[in-house]
C-alpha positions as CSV (number, residue, x, y, z in Angstrom):
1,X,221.5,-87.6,45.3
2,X,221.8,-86.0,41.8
3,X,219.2,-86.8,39.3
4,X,219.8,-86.8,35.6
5,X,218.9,-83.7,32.9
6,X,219.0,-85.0,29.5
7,X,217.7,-84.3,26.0
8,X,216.3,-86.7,24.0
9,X,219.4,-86.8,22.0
10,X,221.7,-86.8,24.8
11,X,224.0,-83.9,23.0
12,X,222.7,-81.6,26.3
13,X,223.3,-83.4,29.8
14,X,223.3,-82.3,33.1
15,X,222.0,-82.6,36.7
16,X,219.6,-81.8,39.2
17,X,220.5,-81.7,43.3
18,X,217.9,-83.0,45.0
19,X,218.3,-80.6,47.8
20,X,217.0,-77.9,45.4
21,X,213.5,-79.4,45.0
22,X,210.8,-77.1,46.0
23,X,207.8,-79.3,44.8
24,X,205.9,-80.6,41.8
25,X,203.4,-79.8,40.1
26,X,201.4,-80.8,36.5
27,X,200.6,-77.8,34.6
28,X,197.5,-77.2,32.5
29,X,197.6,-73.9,31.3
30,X,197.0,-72.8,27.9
31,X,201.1,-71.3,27.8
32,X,202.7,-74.8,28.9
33,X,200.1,-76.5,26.2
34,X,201.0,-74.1,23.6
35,X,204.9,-74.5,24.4
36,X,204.4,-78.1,23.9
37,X,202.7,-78.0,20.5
38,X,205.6,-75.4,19.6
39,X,208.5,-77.7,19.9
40,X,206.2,-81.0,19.0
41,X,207.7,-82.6,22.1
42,X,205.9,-86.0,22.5
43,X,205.0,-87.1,25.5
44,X,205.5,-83.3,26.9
45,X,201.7,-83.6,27.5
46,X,199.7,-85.7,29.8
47,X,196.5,-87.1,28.0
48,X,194.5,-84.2,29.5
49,X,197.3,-81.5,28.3
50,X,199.4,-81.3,31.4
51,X,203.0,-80.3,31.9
52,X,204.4,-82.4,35.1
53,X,206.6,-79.8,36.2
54,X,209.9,-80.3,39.2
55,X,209.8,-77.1,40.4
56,X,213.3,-76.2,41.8
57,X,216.0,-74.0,42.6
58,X,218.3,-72.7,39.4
59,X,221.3,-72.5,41.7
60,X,220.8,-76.5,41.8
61,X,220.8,-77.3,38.0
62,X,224.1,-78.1,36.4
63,X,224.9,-78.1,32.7
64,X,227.6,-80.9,32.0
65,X,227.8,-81.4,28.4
66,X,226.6,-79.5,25.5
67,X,225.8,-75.6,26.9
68,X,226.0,-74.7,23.1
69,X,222.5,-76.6,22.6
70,X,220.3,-74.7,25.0
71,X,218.4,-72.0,23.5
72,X,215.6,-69.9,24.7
73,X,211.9,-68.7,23.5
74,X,209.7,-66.5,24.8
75,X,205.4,-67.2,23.6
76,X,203.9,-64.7,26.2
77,X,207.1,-62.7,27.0
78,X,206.1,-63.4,30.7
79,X,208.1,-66.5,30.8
80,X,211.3,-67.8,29.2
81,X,211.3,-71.2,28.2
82,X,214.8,-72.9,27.5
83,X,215.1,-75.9,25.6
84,X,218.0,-77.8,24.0
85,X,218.1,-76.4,20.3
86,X,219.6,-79.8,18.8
87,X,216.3,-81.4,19.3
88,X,213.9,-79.3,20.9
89,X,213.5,-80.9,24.1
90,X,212.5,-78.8,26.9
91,X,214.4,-78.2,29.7
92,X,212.9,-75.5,32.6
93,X,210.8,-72.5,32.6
94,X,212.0,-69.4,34.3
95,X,210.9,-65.3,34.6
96,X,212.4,-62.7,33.1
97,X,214.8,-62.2,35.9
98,X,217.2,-64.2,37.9
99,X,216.2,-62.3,40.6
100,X,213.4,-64.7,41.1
101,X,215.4,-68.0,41.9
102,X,213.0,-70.6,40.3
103,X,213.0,-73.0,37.4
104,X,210.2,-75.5,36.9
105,X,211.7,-78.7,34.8
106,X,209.9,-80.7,32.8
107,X,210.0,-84.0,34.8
108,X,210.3,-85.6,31.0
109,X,213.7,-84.4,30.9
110,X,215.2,-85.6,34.4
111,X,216.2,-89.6,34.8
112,X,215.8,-91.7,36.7
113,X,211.9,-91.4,37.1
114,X,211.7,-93.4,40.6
115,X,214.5,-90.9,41.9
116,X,212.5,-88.0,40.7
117,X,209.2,-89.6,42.4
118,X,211.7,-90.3,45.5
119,X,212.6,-86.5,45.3
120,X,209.5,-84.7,45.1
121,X,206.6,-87.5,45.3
122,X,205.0,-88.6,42.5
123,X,203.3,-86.6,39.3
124,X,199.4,-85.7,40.2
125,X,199.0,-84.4,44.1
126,X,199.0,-81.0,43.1
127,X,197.6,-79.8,39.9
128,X,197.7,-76.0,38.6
129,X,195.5,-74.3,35.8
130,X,193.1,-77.2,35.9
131,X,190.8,-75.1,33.9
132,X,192.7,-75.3,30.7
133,X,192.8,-78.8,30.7
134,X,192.0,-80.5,27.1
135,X,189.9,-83.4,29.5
136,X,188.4,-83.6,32.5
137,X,191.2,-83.4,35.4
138,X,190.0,-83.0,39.3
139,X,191.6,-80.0,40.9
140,X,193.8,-80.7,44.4
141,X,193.2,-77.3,46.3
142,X,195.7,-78.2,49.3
143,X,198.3,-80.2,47.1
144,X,198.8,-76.7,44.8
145,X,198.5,-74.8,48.2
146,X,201.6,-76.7,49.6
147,X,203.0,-76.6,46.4
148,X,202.8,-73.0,45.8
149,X,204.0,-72.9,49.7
150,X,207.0,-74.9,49.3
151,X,208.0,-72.5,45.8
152,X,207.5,-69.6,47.6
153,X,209.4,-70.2,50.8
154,X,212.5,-71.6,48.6
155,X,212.1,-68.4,46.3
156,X,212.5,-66.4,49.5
157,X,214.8,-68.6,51.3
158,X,216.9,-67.7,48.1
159,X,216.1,-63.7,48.1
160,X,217.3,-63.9,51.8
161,X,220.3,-65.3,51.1
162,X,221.2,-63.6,47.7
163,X,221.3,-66.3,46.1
164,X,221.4,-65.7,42.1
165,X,223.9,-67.9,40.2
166,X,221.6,-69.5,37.9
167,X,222.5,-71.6,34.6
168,X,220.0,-69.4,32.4
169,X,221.8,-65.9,33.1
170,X,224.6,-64.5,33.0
171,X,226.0,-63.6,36.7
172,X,227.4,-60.1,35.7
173,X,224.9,-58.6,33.5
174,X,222.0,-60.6,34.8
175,X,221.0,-61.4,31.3
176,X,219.8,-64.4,29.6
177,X,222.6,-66.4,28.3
178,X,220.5,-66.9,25.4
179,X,218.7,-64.0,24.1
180,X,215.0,-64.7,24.2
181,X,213.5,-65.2,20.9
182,X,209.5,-64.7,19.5
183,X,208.2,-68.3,18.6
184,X,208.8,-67.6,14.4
185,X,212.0,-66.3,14.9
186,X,213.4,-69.6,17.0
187,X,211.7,-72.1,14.7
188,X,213.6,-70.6,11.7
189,X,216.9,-71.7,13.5
C-alpha cells in the first residue's frame, strides 16, 4: 500500500511505502514547536504543541513531482528539517547524515489519514518530549518505549544491510541535496 506525500499546494507530491513504517509518535519538544512557528504551518501543531510524527525509513519515501520545491533548514543544526519551499509545508526530519536511515514525517503531509492510522496505528499511543508541551498532555512510558524500539531496530536493520539511498542526500557525496540553511537565511528566499 503506498500512502500519499503532499504539500499543501500540491506543486511537491510523492509517496510513502508502508513497509517502511517504523512507528509513530507526537512530538512535543521545544525544536518541533519552534519549527512549526518558523514556517507558520497550521495545523502542524496539536492543541498542546505536538508534532504527530510517521517515523520511517528514507529509502521508502519517493518524490514524484516537484523535487525543485523541497528545501532544507537547520534551527539547532542537530536536525535537518526539509520542507517544500513553494509553500512551506513540512515534509520529514532527518540527522545530519544519511548514515542514520530515518526520517520522521509530519503525518499532516501524508494522505489518506485512515491509511496512515491503518499503517502505523493511530496519533497519541506514544508521546515524546511530553515536558515541553504548551498544555497538559499524559506521558505513555511503554508506547515511546516500543516506539523508540521499533526506530531503532529499523535504523539498524538498515546499517546491517547498508542501506543508504535516501531522497534528502545525495548517494555519491553523501550530502544534502539541499544545502542546509540557518532559519533567517531560508525565510529570506
Amino acid at each position: 500500500m503506498s500512502i500519499r506525500l503532499q504539500c499543501r499546494c500540491g506543486k511537491l507530491q510523492g509517496a510513502i511505502d508502508e513497509s517502511g513504517t517504523y512507528a509513530r509518535a507526537t512530538c512535543y519538544c521545544k525544536d518541533c514547536q519552534a519549527y512549526a512557528h518558523w514556517l507558520g504551518s497550521p495545523g502542524l501543531l496539536d492543541a498542546n504543541g505536538g508534532t504527530d510524527i510517521v517515523a520511517m525509513a528514507p529509502s521508502k519515501l519517493h518524490f514524484t513531482r516537484g523535487e525543485e520545491h523541497l528545501a532544507c533548514v537547520t534551527l539547532t543544526g542537530r536536525t535537518l528539517r526539509w520542507y517544500a519551499a513553494c509553500c512551506r509545508t513540512p515534509l520529514g526530519n532527518t540527522a545530519r547524515s544519511p548514515k542514520v536511515h530515518y526520517v520522521g514525517v509530519p503525518a499532516t503531509c501524508l494522505a489518506p489519514a485512515e491509511a496512515v492510522d491503518a499503517v502505523v496505528g493511530p496519533a497519541g499511543r506514544a508521546r515524546a518530549n511530553t515536558g515541553s508541551a504548551t498544555g497538559r498532555v499524559r506521558p505513555t512510558p511503554i508506547g515511546m518505549a516500543l516506539a523508540g524500539a521499533r526506530v531503532a531496530a529499523g535504523v539498524l536493520r538498515a546499517r546491517m544491510r547498508g542501506l543508504r539511498h535516501t531522497p534528502f542526500f545525495d548517494d555519491a557525496s553523501g550530502r544534502p541535496v539541499r544545502p542546509p540553511m540557518p532559519p533567517a537565511t531560508a525565510a529570506a528566499e
